[in-house]
N, C-alpha and C positions, 0 to 999 in steps of 0.2 A: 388688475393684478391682485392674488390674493395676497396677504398679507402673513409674512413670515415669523414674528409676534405679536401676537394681538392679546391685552387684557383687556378681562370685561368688570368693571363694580371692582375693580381689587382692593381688598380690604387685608390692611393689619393691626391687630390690637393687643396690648400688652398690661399684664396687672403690673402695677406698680405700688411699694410699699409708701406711704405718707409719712411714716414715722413711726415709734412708737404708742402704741394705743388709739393708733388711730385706721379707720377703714382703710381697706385696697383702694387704691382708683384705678383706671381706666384708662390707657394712654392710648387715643390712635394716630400711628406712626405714618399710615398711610390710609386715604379714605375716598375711596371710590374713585380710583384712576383706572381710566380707558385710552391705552395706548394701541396705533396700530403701526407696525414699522414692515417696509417691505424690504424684499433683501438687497443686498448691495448699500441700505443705505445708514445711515449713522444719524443716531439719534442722540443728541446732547440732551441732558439733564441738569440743570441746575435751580439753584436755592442756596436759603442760609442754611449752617451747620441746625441739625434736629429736622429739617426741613421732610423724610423720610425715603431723601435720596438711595443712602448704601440697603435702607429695607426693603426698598424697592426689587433691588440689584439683585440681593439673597432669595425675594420670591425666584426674580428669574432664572435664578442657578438650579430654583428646586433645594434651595439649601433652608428653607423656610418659609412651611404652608400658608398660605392665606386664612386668615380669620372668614372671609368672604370672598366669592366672586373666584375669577378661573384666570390660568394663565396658560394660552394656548403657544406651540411651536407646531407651523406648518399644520394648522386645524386642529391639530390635536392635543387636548389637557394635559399637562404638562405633569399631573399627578397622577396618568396613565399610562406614561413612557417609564418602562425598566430603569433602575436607576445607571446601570452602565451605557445602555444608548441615551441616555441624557450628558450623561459623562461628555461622549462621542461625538456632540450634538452640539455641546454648550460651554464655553471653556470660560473662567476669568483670570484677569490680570488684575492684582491688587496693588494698591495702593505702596505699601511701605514694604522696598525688595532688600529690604535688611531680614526683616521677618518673615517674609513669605516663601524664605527656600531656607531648607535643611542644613545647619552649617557641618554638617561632620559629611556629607555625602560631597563626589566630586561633580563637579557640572555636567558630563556625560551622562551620570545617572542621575539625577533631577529631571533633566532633559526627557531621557528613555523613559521615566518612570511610568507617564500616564500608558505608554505601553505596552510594561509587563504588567498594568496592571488590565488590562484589557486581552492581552494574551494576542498581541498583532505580532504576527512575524516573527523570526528565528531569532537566538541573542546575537549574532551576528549581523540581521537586518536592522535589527533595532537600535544596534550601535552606529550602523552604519545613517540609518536614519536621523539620530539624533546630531551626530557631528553634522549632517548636511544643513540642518534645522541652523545648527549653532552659525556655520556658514553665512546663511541665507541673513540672519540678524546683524551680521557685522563681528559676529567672532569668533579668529580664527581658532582650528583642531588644536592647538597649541595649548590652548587654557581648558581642554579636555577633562587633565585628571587636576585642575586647580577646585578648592575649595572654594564657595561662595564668601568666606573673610577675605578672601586674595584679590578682590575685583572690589571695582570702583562701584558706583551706587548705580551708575548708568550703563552697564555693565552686567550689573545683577540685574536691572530690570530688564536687560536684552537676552535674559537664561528665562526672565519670566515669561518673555511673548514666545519665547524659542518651543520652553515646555505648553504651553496653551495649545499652539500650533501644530504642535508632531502629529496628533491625529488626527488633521485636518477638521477642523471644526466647521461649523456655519456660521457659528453666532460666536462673537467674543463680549462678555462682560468686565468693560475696562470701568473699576470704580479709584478715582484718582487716579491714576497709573503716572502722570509724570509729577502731583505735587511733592512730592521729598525729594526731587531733583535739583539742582541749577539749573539757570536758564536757560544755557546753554547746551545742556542736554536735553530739557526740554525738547527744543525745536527740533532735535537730532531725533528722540524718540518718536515725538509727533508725525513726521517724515517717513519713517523709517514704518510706521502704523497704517498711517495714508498706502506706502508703496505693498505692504503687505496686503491689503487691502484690494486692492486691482489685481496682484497675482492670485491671490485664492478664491476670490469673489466672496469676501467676507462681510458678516453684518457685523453692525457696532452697537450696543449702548455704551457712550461715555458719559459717566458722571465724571463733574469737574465743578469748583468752586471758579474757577481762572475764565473768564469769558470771554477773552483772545483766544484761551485754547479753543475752547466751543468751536468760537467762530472759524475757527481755522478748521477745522476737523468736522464740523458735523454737518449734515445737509440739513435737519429738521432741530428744532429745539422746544422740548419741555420745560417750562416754569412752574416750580413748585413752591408749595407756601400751608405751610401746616396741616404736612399731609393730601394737598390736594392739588391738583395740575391745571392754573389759574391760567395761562397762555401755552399755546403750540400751534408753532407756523414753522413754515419755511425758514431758514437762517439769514439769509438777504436779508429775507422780510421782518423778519424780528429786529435785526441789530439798525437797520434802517429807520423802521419807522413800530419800536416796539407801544402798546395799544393798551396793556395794563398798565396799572399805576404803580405797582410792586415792578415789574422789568422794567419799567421807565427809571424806576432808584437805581437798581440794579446796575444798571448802564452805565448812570448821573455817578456812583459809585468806582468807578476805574480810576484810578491813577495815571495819570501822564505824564511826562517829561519836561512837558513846555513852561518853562521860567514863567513865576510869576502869578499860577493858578493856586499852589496851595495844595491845601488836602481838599476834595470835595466833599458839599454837604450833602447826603441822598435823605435831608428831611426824614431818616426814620426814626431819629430818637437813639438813644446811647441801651436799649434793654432789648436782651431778644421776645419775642413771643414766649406766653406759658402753655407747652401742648396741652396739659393738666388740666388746664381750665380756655381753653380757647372763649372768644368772644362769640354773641349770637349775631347771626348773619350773615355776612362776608366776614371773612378772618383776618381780613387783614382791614380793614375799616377805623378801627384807634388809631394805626400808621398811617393813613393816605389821607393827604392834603385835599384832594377832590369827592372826600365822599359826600354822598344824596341820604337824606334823611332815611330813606328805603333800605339801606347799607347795613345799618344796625336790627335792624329785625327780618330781612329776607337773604337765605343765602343765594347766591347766582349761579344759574347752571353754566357748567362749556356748554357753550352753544357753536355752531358752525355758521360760515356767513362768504363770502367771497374773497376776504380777506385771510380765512385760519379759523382758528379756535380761541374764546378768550370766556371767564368768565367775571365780569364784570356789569354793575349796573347801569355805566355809561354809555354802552351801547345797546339802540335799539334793540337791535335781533335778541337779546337778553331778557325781554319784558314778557 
């Protein structure tokens, strides 16, 4: 099966100021990720915050070139697609649905908008279109002409997947979509994402901090870690028997309910990484209890093996 986004060497890099009087540096936000996702299926994303999750997202939108390397849809560079059939193509759902819809427009036209601006159908089909859209999400014609202040937060985010949707996408770029939620909507939008999913034959990347959502939602999982995609397996197979020593925190890292555990320790240390100045070798080596004196001076390719993709110097296939 070919594979419906594939990146090769993706690279992003950003000048950043140090201070006054002092040089530019060099940040890379993301640094030679090779992802191949095929359709139907959802690919989770995570890492800590700076990790270069959401610029990952933004290459895939075509909302921001690659410093390096290509990002193909369906074989084709993604910096070769017209920007309107990429439009048509590739839809996202953001994050915080306070902010991401117009608040002086009524939900109808939020909804219709990606639409008129593509020129599908009469204003009559496009209305008619869009209320069904509203439908399909969970809400009712009634909240038509309400404004986005008038709706709950889970609510606004079900006008966000509504508008995403109207022109039938392939690919949806969900970055956070249920964290400014409660929980309890959570589960409702998760749901509600899964079922949309099977009726449209929709692809997924969800970035997500929440590794219960992950796991709930995604067949495959990437782990990221200073710009770079250090494990990707199957999601069974990660949350079961995760193989890097950064997903193993990660994991170690959950909160549970059961009396008497506490807060866990995931041994990273109370400081995040500095992208700025990353360390040499493996990147993540200062934080990992298990590294090999090899760690500090050799970085580790993804390598493939029967198990997934990892890159780490604990495993053979790696040397």
């Amino acid at each position: 099966m070919s594979a419906l986004i594939q990146t090769t060497n993706l690279q992003r890099t950003f000048t950043v100021s140090a201070g006054l009087f002092k040089p530019k540096q060099t940040l890379h936000a993301v640094n030679g990720v090779d992802l191949c996702v095929n359709r139907s299926d959802v690919l989770g994303v995570v890492g800590e915050s700076g990790c270069g999750k959401s610029t990952l997202a933004r290459m895939l939108l075509g909302l921001t070139p690659p410093t390096q390397g290509s990002v193909q849809i369906d074989g084709q560079d993604i910096s070769k697609i017209d920007r309107r059939e990429l439009a048509r193509r590739v839809q996202p759902i953001f994050q915080d649905p306070y902010s991401s819809l117009n608040p002086r427009r009524t939900i109808a036209s939020i909804v219709s908008f990606p639409l008129d601006v593509l020129g599908i159908g009469s204003t009559e089909e496009r209305k008619k279109k869009s209320l069904e859209m509203l439908e399909r999400v969970g809400l009712p014609a009634r909240y038509a002409n309400n404004t986005p202040g008038q709706l709950s937060g889970g609510q606004r985010q079900r006008v966000a997947i509504a508008r995403a949707l109207v022109i039938n996408p392939e690919i949806v770029i969900c970055d956070e979509p249920t964290s400014a939620l409660d929980v309890s909507v959570q589960a409702q939008i998760l749901n509600l994402l899964l079922d949309l999913r099977k009726e449209f034959n929709l692809t997924y990347v969800f970035i997500s901090h929440n590794l219960a959502v992950v796991e709930h939602i995604a067949t495959q999982v990437a782990v990221m870690y200073l710009g770079r995609v250090v494990e990707l397996r199957q999601t069974a197979e990660l949350f079961k028997e995760p193989r890097h020593p950064y997903t193993q925190a990660l994991l170690a890292s959950v909160l549970t309910p059961e009396p008497g555990l506490g807060i866990p320790d995931t041994g990273l240390g109370l400081s995040f990484p500095d992208p700025l100045h990353p360390p040499t070798g493996c990147a993540f080596h200062p934080r990992c209890a298990q590294r090999k004196p090899e760690c500090s001076t050799s970085h580790p390719l993804l390598r493939r093996d029967a198990q997934g993709e990892v890159a780490c110097h604990l495993y053979p296939s790696n040397r």
